[in-house]
BATI-884926 format. One record per residue (C-alpha): residue number from 1; residue in three letters; x negated, y, z negated. Coordinates in pm, 1 decimal, padded with zeros to 6 digits. Example, Ala and Ser with C-alpha at 12.3 -4.5 7.8 and 13.67 -1.06 7.14 Angstrom:
+-----+-----+----------+----------+----------+
|   k |   r |       xx |       yy |       zz |
+-----+-----+----------+----------+----------+
|   1 | ala | -01230.0 | -00450.0 | -00780.0 |
|   2 | ser | -01367.0 | -00106.0 | -00714.0 |
+-----+-----+----------+----------+----------+
end
This chain:
+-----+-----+----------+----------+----------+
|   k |   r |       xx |       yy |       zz |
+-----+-----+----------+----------+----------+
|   1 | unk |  00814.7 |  02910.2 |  01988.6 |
|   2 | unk |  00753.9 |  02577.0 |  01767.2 |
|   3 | unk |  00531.1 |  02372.1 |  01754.9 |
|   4 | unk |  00623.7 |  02004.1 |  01868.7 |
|   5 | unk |  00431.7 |  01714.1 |  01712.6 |
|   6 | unk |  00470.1 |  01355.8 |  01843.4 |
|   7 | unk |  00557.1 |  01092.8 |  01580.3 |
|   8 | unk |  00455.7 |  00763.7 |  01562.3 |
|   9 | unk |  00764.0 |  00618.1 |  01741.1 |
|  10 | unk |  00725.7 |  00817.9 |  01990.8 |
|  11 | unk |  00997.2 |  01058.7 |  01932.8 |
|  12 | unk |  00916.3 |  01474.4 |  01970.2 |
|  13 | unk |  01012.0 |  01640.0 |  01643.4 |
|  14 | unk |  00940.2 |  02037.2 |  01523.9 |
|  15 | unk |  00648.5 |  02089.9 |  01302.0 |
|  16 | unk |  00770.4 |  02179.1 |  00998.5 |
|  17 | unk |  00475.9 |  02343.1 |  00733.3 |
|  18 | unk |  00654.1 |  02246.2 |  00421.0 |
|  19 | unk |  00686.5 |  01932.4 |  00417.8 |
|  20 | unk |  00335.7 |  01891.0 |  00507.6 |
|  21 | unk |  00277.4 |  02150.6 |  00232.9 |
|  22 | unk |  00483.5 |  01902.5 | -00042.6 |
|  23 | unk |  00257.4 |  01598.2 |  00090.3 |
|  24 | unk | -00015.2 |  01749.4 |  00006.2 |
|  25 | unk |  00119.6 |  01891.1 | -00320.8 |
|  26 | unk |  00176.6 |  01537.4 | -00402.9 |
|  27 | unk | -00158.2 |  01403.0 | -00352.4 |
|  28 | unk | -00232.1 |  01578.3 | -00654.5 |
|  29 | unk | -00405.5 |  01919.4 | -00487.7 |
|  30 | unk | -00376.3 |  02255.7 | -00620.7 |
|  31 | unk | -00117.2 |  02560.5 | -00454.5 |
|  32 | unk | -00415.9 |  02700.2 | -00371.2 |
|  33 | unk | -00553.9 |  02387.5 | -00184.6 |
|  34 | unk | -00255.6 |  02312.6 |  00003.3 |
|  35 | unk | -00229.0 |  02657.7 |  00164.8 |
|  36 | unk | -00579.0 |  02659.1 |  00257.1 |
|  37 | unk | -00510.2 |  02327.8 |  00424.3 |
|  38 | unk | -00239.4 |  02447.9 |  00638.3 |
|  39 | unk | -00426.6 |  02728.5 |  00751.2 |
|  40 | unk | -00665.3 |  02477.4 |  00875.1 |
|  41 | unk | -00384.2 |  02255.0 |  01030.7 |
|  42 | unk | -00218.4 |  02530.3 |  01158.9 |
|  43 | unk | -00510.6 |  02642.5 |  01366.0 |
|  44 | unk | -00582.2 |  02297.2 |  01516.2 |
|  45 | unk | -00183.4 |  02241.5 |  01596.4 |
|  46 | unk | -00114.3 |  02216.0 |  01946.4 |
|  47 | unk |  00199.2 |  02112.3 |  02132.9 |
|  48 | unk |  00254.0 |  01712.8 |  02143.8 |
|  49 | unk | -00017.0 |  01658.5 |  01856.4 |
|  50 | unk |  00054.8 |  01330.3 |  01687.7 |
|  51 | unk |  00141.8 |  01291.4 |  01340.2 |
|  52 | unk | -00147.4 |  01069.2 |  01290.3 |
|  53 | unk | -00437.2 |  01369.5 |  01406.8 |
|  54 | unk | -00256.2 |  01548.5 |  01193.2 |
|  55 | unk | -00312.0 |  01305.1 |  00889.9 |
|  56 | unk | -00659.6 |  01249.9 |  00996.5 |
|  57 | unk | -00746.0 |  01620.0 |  00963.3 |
|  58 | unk | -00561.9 |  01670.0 |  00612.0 |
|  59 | unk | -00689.4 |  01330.7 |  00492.7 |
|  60 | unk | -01033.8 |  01438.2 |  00570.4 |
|  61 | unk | -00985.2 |  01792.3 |  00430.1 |
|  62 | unk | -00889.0 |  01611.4 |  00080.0 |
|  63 | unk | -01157.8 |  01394.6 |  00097.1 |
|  64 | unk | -01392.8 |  01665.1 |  00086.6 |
|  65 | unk | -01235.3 |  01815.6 | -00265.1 |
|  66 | unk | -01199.1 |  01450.0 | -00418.7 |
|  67 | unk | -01167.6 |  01097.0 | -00272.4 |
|  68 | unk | -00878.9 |  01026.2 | -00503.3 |
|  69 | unk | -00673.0 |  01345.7 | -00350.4 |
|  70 | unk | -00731.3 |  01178.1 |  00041.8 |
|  71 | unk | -00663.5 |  00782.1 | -00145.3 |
|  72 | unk | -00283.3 |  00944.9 | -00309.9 |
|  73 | unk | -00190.5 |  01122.5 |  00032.9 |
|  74 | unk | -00250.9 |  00777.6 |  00208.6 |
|  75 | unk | -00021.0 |  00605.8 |  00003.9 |
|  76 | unk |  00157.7 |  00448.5 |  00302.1 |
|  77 | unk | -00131.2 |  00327.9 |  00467.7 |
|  78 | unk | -00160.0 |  00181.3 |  00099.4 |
|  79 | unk |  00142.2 | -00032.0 |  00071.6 |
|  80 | unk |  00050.3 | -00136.4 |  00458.3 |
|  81 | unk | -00252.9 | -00245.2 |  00321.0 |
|  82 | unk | -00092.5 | -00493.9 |  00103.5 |
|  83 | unk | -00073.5 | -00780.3 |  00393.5 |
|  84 | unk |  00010.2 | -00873.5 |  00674.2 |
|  85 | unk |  00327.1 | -01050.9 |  00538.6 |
|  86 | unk |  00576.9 | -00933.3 |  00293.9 |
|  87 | unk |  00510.3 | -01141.2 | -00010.5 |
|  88 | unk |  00321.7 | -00868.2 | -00205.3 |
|  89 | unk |  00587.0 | -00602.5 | -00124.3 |
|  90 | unk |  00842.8 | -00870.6 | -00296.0 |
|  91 | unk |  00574.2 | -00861.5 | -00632.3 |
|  92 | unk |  00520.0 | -00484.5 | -00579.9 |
|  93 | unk |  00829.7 | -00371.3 | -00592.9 |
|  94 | unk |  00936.2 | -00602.6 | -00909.6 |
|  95 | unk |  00643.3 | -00472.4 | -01042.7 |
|  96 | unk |  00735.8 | -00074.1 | -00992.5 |
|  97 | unk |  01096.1 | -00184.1 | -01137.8 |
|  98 | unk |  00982.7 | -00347.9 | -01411.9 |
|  99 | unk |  00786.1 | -00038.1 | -01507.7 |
| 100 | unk |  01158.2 |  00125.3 | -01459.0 |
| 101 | unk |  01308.4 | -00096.0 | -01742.8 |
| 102 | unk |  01443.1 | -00363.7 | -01557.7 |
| 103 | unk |  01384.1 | -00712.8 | -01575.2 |
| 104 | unk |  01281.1 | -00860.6 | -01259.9 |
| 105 | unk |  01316.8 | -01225.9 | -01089.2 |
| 106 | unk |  01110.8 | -01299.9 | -00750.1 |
| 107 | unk |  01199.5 | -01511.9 | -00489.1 |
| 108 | unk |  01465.5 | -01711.9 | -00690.1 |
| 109 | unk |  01689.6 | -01942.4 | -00451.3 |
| 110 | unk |  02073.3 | -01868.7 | -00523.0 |
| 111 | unk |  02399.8 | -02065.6 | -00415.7 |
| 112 | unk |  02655.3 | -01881.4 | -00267.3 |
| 113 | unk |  02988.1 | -02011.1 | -00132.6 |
| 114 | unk |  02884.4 | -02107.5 |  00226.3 |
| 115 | unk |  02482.2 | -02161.8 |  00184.2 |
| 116 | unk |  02173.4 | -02142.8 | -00043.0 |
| 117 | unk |  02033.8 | -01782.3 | -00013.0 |
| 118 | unk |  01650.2 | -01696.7 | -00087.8 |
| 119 | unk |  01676.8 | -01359.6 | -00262.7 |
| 120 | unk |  01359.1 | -01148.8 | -00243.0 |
| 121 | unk |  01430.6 | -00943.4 | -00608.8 |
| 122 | unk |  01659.0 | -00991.8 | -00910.9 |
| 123 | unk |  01708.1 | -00664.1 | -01134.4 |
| 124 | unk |  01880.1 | -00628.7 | -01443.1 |
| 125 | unk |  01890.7 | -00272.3 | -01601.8 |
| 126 | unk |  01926.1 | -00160.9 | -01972.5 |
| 127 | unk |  02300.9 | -00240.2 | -01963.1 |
| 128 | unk |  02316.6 | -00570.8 | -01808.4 |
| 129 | unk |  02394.3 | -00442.4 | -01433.0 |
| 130 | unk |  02252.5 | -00750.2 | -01209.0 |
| 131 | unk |  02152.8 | -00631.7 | -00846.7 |
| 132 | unk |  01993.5 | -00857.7 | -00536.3 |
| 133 | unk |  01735.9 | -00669.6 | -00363.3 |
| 134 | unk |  01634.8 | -00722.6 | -00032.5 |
| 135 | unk |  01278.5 | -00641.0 |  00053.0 |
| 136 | unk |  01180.6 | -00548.5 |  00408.3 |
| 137 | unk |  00813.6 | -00490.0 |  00454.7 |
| 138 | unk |  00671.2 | -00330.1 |  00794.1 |
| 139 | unk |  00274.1 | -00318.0 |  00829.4 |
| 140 | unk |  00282.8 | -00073.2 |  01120.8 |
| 141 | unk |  00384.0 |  00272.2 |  01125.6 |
| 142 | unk |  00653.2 |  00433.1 |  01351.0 |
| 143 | unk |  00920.9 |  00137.7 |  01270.4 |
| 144 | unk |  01274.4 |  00203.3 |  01107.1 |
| 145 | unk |  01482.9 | -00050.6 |  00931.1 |
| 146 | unk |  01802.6 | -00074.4 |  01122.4 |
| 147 | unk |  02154.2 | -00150.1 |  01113.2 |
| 148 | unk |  02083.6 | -00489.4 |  01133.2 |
| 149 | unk |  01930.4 | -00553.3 |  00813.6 |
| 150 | unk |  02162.4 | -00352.7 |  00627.6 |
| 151 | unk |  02431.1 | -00594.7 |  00815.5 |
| 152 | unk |  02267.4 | -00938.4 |  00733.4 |
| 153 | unk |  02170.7 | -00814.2 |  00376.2 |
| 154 | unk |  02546.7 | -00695.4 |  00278.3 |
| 155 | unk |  02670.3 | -01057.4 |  00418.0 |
| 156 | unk |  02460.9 | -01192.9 |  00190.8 |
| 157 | unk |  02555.4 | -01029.5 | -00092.7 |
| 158 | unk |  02906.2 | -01109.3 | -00009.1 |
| 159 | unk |  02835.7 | -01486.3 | -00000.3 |
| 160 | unk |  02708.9 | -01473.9 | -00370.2 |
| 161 | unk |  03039.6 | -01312.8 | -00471.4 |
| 162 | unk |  03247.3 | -01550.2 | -00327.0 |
| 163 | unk |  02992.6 | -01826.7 | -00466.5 |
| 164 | unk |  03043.7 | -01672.8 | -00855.4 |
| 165 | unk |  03422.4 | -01717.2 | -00804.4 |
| 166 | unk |  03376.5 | -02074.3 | -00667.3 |
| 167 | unk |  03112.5 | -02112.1 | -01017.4 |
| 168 | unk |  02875.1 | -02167.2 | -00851.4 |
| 169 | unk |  02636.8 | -01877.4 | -00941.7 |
| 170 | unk |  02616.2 | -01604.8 | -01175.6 |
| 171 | unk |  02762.8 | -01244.0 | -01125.4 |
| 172 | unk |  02571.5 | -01001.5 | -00916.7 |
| 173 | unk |  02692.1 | -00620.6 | -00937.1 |
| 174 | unk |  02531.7 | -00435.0 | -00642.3 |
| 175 | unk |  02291.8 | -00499.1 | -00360.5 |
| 176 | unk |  01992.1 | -00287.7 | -00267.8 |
| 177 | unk |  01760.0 | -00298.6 |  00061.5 |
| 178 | unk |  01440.3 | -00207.5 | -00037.2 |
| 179 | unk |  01169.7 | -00084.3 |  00262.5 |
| 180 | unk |  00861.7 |  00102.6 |  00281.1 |
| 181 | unk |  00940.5 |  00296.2 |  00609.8 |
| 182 | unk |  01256.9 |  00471.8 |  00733.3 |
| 183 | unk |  01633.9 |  00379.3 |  00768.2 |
| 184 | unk |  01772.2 |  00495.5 |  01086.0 |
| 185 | unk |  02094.6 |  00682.5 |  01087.5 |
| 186 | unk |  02337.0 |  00408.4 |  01151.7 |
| 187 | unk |  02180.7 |  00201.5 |  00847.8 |
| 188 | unk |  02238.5 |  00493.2 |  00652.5 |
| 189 | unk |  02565.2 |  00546.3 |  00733.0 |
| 190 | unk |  02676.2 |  00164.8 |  00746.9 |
| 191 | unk |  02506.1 |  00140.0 |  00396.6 |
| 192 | unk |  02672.3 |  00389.7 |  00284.5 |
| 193 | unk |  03017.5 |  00290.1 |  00360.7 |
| 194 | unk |  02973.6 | -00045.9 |  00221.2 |
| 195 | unk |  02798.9 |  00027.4 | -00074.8 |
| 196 | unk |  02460.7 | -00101.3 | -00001.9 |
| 197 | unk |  02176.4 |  00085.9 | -00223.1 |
| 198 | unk |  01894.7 |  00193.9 |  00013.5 |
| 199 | unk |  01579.8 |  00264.5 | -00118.3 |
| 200 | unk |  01283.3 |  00343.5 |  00145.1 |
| 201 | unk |  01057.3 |  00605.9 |  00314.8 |
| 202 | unk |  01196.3 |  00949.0 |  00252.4 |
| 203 | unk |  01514.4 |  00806.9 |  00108.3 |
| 204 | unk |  01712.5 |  00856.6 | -00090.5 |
| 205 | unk |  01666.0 |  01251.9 | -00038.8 |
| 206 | unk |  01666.7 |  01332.1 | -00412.9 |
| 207 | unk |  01472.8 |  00996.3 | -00571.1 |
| 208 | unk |  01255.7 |  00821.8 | -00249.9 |
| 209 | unk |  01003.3 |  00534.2 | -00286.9 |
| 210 | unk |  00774.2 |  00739.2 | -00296.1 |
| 211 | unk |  00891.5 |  00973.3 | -00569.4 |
| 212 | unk |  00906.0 |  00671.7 | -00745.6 |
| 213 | unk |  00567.6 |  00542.9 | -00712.2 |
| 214 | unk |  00415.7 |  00856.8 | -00762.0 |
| 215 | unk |  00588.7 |  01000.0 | -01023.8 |
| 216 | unk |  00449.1 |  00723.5 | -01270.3 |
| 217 | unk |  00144.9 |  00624.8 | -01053.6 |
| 218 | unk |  00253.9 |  00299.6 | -00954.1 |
| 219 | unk |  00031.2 |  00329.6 | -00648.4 |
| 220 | unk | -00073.1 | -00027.7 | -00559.6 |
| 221 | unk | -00447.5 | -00181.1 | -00590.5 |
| 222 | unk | -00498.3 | -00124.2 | -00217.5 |
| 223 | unk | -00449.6 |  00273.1 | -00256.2 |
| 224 | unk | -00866.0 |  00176.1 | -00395.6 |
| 225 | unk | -01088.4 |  00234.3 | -00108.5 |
| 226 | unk | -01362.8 | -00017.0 | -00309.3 |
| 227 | unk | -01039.4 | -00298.1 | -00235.7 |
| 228 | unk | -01165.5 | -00518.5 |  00060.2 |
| 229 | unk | -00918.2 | -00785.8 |  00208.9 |
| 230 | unk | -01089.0 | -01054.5 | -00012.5 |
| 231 | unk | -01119.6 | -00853.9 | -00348.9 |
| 232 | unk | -00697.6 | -00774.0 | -00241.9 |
| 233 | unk | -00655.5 | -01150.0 | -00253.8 |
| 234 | unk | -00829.7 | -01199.9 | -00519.5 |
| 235 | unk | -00573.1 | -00939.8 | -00762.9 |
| 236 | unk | -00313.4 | -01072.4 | -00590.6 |
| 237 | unk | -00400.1 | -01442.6 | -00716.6 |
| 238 | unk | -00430.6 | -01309.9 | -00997.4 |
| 239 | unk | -00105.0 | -01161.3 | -00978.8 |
| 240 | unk | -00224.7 | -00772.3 | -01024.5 |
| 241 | unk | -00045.3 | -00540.2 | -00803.2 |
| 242 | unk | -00088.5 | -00226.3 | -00988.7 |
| 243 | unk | -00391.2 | -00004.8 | -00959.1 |
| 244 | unk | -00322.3 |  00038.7 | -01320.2 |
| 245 | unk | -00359.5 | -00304.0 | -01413.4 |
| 246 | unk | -00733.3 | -00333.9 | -01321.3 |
| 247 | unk | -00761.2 | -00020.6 | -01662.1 |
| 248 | unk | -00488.4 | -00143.1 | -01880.4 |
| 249 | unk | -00680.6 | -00503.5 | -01857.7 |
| 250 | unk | -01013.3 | -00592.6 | -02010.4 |
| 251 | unk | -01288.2 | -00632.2 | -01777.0 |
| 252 | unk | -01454.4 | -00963.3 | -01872.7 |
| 253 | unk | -01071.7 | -01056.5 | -01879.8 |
| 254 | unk | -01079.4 | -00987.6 | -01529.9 |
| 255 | unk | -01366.5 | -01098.5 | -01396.0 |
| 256 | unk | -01209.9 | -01453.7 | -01541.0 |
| 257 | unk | -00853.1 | -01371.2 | -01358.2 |
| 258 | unk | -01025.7 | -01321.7 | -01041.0 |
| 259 | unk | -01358.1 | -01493.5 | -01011.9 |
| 260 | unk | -01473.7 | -01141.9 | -00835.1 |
| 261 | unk | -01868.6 | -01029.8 | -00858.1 |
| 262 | unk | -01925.2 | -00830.9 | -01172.6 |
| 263 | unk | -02061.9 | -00572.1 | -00916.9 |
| 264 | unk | -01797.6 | -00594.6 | -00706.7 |
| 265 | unk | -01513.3 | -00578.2 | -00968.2 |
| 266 | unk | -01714.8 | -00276.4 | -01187.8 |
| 267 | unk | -01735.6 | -00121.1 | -00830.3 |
| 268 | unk | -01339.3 | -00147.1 | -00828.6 |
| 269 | unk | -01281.3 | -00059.2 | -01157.1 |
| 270 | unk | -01489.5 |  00249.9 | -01198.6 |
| 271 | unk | -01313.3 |  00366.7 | -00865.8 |
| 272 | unk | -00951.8 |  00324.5 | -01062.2 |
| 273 | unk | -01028.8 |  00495.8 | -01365.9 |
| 274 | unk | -01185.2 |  00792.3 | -01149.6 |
| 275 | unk | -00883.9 |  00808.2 | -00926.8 |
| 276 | unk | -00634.0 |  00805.4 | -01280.7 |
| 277 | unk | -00845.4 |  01072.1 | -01446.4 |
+-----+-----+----------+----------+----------+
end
């Protein structure tokens, strides 16, 4: 009989071994690692075990072969970690397209025909394609992004188009709604219909946020366990994202961008080259 594991919603789902396996995988651990983890999961599994005691026993298993393994496999806790509000998701995201080729625009205020939209992301690829990009940031676990926001974010997009006819704003081509948890089924399926580019948690199937982030190692500076909430406010001031930033910038450099403790910001830095080595 399977094994049913309580998610964070609430919800009873089967336990299913290989997706924990691929996690795991993607935090950067050997084959050999991964199954030796599961055997470990696999005897601690119980019927109604949450999602998070599972996490806690793999993230604690990874930590003891490398802190940087257990950091990479808590890469949503990461982008949680960015704030309570969604401003830094808005500059993440621009930042992890940017390293994509596009050219990005944040928070740039845009006339359509019936009323002045705030748009969260503006993305231009390699052959001029312009997309709005909606940006909806949860800082809790166990929350989907509904049908709702899919709804309000299409409108939207619809007002600019009617607002380039009328002249008065320039051509958008698509629309994307951008999240760092789940769509629910009815998003999905309402996105899909209209056209709506959904990029989130697990989705799309083929290329998630995720895959995205960790296929370059776009992971942002709160992935860093050295990152406290100040230090965090600090790079963000200082408008670095990126773990990468705090190597591909000098460190006296730095110290100037963010007024942090040399210490402190060594502290940081040694802990980012370590975790990209």
């Amino acid at each position: 009989m399977p094994i049913m594991i309580r998610k964070e919603s609430g919800r009873m789902e089967e336990f299913k071994p290989e997706k924990l396996r691929e996690a795991v995988l993607r935090s950067g651990a050997s084959e050999e690692l991964a199954s030796e983890i599961l055997e470990d999961v696999n005897e601690k599994l119980y019927n109604g075990i949450s999602t998070r005691e599972i996490f806690r026993i793999v993230h604690q298993l990874l930590d003891r072969e490398g802190p940087s393994l257990a950091s990479r496999y808590d890469l949503k806790g990461a982008i949680m970690r960015l704030g309570p509000e969604g401003f830094a998701f808005e500059t993440y995201i621009g930042e992890v397209l940017r390293d994509y080729g596009y050219r990005t625009k944040l928070r740039q205020f845009i006339r359509g025909r019936c009323v002045e939209h705030e748009i969260d992301v503006i993305a231009e690829d390699l052959n001029g394609k312009k997309s709005i990009i909606e940006c909806k940031y949860h800082n809790a676990k166990g929350i989907h992004t509904g049908l709702k926001v899919v709804l309000y974010t299409y409108t939207r997009f619809l007002d600019l188009i009617e607002g380039f006819k009328d002249g008065r704003c320039e051509k958008f081509d698509e629309v994307w709604l951008v999240t760092n948890t789940r769509f629910s089924s009815r998003a999905i399926q309402y996105a899909g219909c209209k056209g709506v580019k959904l990029l989130g948690w697990r989705y799309p199937p083929e290329n998630t946020l995720e895959r995205r982030i960790e296929s370059k190692g776009l992971y942002p500076v709160t992935i860093l366990r050295s990152v406290d909430t100040r230090s965090r406010n600090r790079f963000f001031d200082a408008n670095l994202i990126l773990a990468k930033d705090l190597i591909r910038n000098d460190f006296d450099d730095l110290l100037e961008k963010t007024h942090l403790e040399k210490d402190k910001l060594r502290e940081i830095v040694t802990e980012a080259r370590d975790f990209y080595n």
